[in-house]
Every structure is written in C-alpha cells, then in structure tokens.
C-alpha positions, 0 to 999 in steps of 0.5 A, a space after each residue: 577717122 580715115 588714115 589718110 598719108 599725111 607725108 606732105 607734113 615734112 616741110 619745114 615751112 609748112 603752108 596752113 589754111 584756115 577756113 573760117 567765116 569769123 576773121 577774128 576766129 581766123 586771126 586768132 587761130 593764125 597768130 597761136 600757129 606763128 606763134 607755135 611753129 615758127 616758118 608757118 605760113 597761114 592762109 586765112 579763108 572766109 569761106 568755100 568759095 575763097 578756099 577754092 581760089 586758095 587751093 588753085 593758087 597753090 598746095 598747102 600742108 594742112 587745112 583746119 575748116 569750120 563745119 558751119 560757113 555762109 556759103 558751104 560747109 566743112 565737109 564741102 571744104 574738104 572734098 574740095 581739098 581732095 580734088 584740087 591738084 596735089 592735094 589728095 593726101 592731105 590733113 583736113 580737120 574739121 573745127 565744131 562745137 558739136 564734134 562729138 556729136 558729129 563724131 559719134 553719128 559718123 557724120 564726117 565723111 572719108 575726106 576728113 583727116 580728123 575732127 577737134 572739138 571747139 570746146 577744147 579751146 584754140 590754144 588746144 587746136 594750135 597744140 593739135 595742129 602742131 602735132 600733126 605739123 611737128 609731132 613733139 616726144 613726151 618722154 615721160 609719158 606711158 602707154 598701157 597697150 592691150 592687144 592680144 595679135 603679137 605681130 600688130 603689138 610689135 609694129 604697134 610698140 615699135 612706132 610708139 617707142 620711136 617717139 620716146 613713149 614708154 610702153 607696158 604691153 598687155 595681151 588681155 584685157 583682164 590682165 590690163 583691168 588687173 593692174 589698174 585695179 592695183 593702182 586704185 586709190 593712189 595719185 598714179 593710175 598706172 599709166 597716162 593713156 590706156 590704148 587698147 583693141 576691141 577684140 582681145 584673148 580672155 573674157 574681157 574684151 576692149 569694150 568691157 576695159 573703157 566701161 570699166 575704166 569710165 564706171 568702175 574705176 571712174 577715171 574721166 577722160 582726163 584722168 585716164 585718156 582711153 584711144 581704141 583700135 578696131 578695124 571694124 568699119 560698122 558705123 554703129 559699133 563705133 559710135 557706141 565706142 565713143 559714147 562709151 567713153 573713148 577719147 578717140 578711135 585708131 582705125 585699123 590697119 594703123 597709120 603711124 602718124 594718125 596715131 601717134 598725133 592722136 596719142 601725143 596730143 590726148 597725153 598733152 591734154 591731160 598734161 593740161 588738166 594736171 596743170 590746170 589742178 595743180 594751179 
C-alpha cells in the first residue's frame, strides 16, 4: 500500500470518519473506537454523498469506508478525501469481505492508506484503527528481520526498536531458514513476526523463506505472521506475494508509521489467536 504521511495522528483527540451504508455497522464501529480511544470523535456517514458534506465541514484524522455503498464506492470515498482541503496526507482504510482479494489483484488505488478485511472481526478493525491513532509498544514481542542492505537494516531496526520490539537481524535468507528450522517442533518458533525483503544476499531469496515458512514449516498466517518488503512497484509480483502467503506488504522506501502499524497490529493478531487457543 502507499506510504502516505500519516503525522495529522498526533492529535490527542482525534476525529474519525466512518463511512458505511449500514447505521448498525456504523454504531457499532463508533461505540468499539470511543470505547478504545477515549477523546475520539466518530462521524458517522451513510454514503459518498454525506462523506463529502463531511469533509467540507471540517479535517478529520482518519477515514474507514466500506468498499460497497449505495451511491459510490470506497475508493471514490477516498479520492474525495485526497481533494478536499487538508486532507492530502490522510489515513483512508478501505473495509471489505473480499480485501484479499482486492488486495491481491492491486485493485486498490494509490488513494488508499491500507485495507482490512471484514473477516477479521470489528473489534480487530478498532485494534487496526488504533494502531494507526495510538500505536501501542509490545515489548515482549520479537522480529526476524532479513535483509541483506546494512544502511536499510539499521534505519529499519532503528524504527522497530524504538517501539520496544526486540529485533534478531539477519542478512540472508538461508540463514533465516537455518534458524527456524531449529525451532522446528517446539511451542516457540523463534520469533513472532518474520519480516523480510524480497531481494537477499545467498540462494534463498524472500520469496523462497514465505514459501518455506507456509509449506515446509507449515506456520499459518497466525503461527508465524510474514510482512515482506520490496520496492518493486509490478502489480504482479506483488500479488503473487500475497498469494503466496504474506500477511501484508511494506513498500519501499519505508515509512515508519506504515510500518510499524502494520508490524504491531499482525503481532496483536496473532496475540489474539494465541488467547483464543489457550481458552
């Protein structure tokens, strides 16, 4: 997804629109939010037409928008948002039951922030929207980083760090492999999030570590969430990406906020998951 500037989020009270054609769907999104972010201010909003009264009232911080509505679309939601006054830089997430599948034919255009997937649940979407609002530290939790470019994995490790998250850093894929395959077996994999660049140093290449991680270790997307890096803008490759079995993409050059709100929010999935098998 694009790598929008998301600095508007520093409010501490913090306007968010949610556009939705259901008014239940918009209830319920709004009370989880006041619930989760005390301060927030919901503007609920039936469709393109009310979103557009919105925006002309005022700036707001963040816009979630169904991808089906009676009189438009998601994405018209969003292009709306990028032309209004102030409102270039920010966050629009797009809300669908078939994101994936958007998401892997890279139908979402360059006016979208992010997606999140209806499947998920709402209270994951408030979980998402938070991270984007108040991006929580997890300190417990642990990154497998591979890439093989010493100046990115500094900056890279820098900006993971700085948000508590321990980092094992790794310059080649079959190394990475190496070390997962020791932890085959045993109720720690190694790592809760394996974040790795397409292009790496050695035989293994970024692609060849998701396919190992989803086929030959058979960690689901759960188990062992996997965010790739590439900088290559082709459609194609980056569908095949995500049908491979990433969780998400972090397009390059790296935003911080992108992605540490798509790092923090996989871990807290698979927190979720962990919880949900413990009970």
């Amino acid at each position: 997804m694009p790598a929008h500037d998301v600095r508007h989020l520093t409010t501490e009270n913090p306007r968010v629109m949610v556009v939705d054609g259901s008014k239940m769907v918009r209830r319920l999104i709004g009370d989880m939010l006041q619930r989760d972010l005390p301060g927030v201010e919901v503007i609920g909003c039936g469709g393109l037409a009310e979103a557009k009264a919105a925006l002309a009232e005022g700036p707001v911080d963040l816009v979630t928008t169904s991808l089906v509505l009676m009189d438009g679309d998601g994405l018209q939601v969003a292009r709306q948002v990028r032309s209004a006054a102030g409102q270039r830089y920010v966050p629009v997430i797009v809300v669908s039951g078939d994101a994936q599948a958007h998401l892997e034919a890279r139908r979402f255009t360059e006016d979208v922030t992010d997606y999140f997937d209806k499947a998920e649940g709402y209270p994951a979407l408030a979980t998402f929207i938070r991270g984007y609002v108040h991006p929580e530290p997890m300190p417990d939790a642990r990154v497998l980083y591979v890439e093989d470019s010493i100046t990115v994995a500094v900056a890279t490790r820098r900006m993971l760090q700085a948000h508590d998250i321990t980092v094992l850093h790794m310059s080649r894929g079959d190394d990475a492999l190496a070390y997962l395959r020791e932890h085959i077996g045993q109720e720690d994999v190694g790592a809760d999030l394996l974040l790795t660049d397409v292009t790496l140093d050695g035989d293994v290449s970024g692609l060849d570590l998701l396919r190992a991680v989803r086929n030959e270790l058979g960690y689901g997307k759960r188990r062992l969430p996997v965010l790739v890096m590439t900088g290559d803008g082709n459609r194609d490759k980056q569908s095949n990406l995500l049908r491979e079995g990433a969780n998400d993409l972090v397009l390059k050059p790296i935003e911080e906020r992108m992605l540490i709100t798509k790092t923090l929010f996989q871990l807290r999935m698979a927190k979720l998951r962990e919880r949900a098998a413990a009970g």
